[in-house]
C-alpha positions as a Python dict, from the first residue, in 0.01 Angstrom:
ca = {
    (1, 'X'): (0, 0, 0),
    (2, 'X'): (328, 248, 101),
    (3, 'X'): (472, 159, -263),
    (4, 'X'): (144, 226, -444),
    (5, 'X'): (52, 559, -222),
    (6, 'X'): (469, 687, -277),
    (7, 'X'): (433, 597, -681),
    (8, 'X'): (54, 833, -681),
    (9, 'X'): (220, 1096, -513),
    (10, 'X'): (540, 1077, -749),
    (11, 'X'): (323, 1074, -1051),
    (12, 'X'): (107, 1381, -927),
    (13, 'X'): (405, 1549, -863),
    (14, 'X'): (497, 1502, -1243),
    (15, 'X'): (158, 1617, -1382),
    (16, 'X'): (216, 1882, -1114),
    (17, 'X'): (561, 2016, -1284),
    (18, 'X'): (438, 1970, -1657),
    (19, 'X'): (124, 2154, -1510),
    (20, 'X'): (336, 2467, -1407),
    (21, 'X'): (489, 2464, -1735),
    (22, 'X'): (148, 2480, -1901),
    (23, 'X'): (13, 2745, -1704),
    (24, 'X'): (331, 2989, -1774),
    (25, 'X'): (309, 2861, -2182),
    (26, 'X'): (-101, 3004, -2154),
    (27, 'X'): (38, 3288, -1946),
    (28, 'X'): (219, 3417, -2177),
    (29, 'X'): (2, 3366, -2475),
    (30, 'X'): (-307, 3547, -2359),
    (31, 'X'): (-95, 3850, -2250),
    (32, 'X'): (-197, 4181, -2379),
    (33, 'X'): (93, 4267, -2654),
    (34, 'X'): (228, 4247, -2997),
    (35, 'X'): (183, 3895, -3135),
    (36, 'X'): (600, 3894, -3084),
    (37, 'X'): (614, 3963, -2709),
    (38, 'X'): (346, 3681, -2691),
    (39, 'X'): (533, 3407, -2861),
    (40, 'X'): (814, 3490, -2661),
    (41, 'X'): (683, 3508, -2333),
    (42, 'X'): (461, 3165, -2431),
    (43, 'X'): (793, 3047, -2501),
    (44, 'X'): (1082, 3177, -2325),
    (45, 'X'): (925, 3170, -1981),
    (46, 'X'): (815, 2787, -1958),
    (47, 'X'): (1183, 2746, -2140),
    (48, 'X'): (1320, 2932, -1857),
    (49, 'X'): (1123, 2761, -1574),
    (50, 'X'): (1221, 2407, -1744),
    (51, 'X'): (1611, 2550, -1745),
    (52, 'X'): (1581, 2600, -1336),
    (53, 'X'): (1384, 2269, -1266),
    (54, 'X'): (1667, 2093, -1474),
    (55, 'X'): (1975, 2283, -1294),
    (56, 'X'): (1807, 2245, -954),
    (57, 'X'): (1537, 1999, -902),
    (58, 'X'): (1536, 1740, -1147),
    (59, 'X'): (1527, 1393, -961),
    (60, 'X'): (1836, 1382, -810),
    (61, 'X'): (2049, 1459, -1118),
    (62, 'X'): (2054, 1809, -1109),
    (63, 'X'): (2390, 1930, -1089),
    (64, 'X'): (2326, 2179, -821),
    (65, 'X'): (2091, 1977, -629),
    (66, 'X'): (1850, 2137, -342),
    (67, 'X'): (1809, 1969, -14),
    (68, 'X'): (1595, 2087, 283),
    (69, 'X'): (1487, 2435, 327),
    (70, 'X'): (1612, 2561, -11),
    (71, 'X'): (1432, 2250, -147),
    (72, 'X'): (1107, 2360, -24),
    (73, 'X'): (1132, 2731, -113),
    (74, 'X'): (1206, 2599, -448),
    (75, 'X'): (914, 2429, -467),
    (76, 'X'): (652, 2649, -336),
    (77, 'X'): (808, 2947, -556),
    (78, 'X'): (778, 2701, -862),
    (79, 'X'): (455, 2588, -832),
    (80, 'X'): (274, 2849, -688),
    (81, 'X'): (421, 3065, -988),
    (82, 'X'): (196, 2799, -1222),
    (83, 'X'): (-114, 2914, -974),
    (84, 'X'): (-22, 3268, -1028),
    (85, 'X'): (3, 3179, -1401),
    (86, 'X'): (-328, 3037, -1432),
    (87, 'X'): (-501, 3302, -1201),
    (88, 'X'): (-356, 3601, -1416),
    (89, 'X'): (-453, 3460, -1759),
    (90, 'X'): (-796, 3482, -1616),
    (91, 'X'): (-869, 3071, -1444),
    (92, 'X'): (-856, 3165, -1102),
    (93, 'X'): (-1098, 2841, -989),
    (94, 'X'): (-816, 2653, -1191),
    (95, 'X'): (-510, 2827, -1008),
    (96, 'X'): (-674, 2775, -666),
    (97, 'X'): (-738, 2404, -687),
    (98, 'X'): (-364, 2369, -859),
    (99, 'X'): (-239, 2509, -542),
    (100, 'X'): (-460, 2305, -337),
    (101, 'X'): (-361, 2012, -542),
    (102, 'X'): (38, 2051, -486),
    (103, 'X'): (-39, 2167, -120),
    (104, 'X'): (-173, 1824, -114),
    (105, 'X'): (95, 1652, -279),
    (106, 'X'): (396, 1812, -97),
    (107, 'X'): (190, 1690, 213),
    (108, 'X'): (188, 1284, 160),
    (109, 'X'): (527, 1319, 14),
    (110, 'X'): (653, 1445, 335),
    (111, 'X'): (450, 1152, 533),
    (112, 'X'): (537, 888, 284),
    (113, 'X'): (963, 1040, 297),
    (114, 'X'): (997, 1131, -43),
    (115, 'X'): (1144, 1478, -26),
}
């Protein structure tokens, strides 16, 4: 039951991170500018994002792995930049319950170990 509640939480927390990338991708598409400005902010900034996962986060290859507190302000800077994302292209309901969602994730990955 441990193994099949740590894999859930694992694959949330990769829906999760693709999630975040989404959000900043429709972010920066439905902004209010030039067509150019839009590409690149519906580009650059999830390209940016993925850049700083990959350098810091990414399971336990990262070459400048975080541990502990810089771990976790990682984290809630990362994905609750996905629920500002979705809240400021106009789907609050949707960047509430993505919050709520990771909230819940980060919590049974600290009672199952897996931070």
């Amino acid at each position: 039951m441990l193994t099949m509640t740590k894999g859930a939480a694992a694959a949330l927390m990769f829906f999760l991170e693709l999630g975040v990338l989404i959000a900043l991708a429709r972010w920066g598409f439905t902004r209010e500018a030039n067509i150019v400005v839009r590409i690149l902010l519906g580009l650059g900034t999830p390209a940016a994002f993925a850049t700083l996962w990959g350098l810091f986060m990414a399971g336990g290859k990262a070459p400048y792995q975080l541990h502990g507190i810089a771990r976790g302000a990682f984290e809630v800077v990362w994905f609750g930049a996905g629920a500002a994302a979705l809240a400021a292209s106009g789907l609050v309901t949707a960047g509430v319950v993505f919050a709520v969602v990771y909230v819940a994730d980060a919590a049974l990955r600290l009672l199952t170990n897996q931070v």
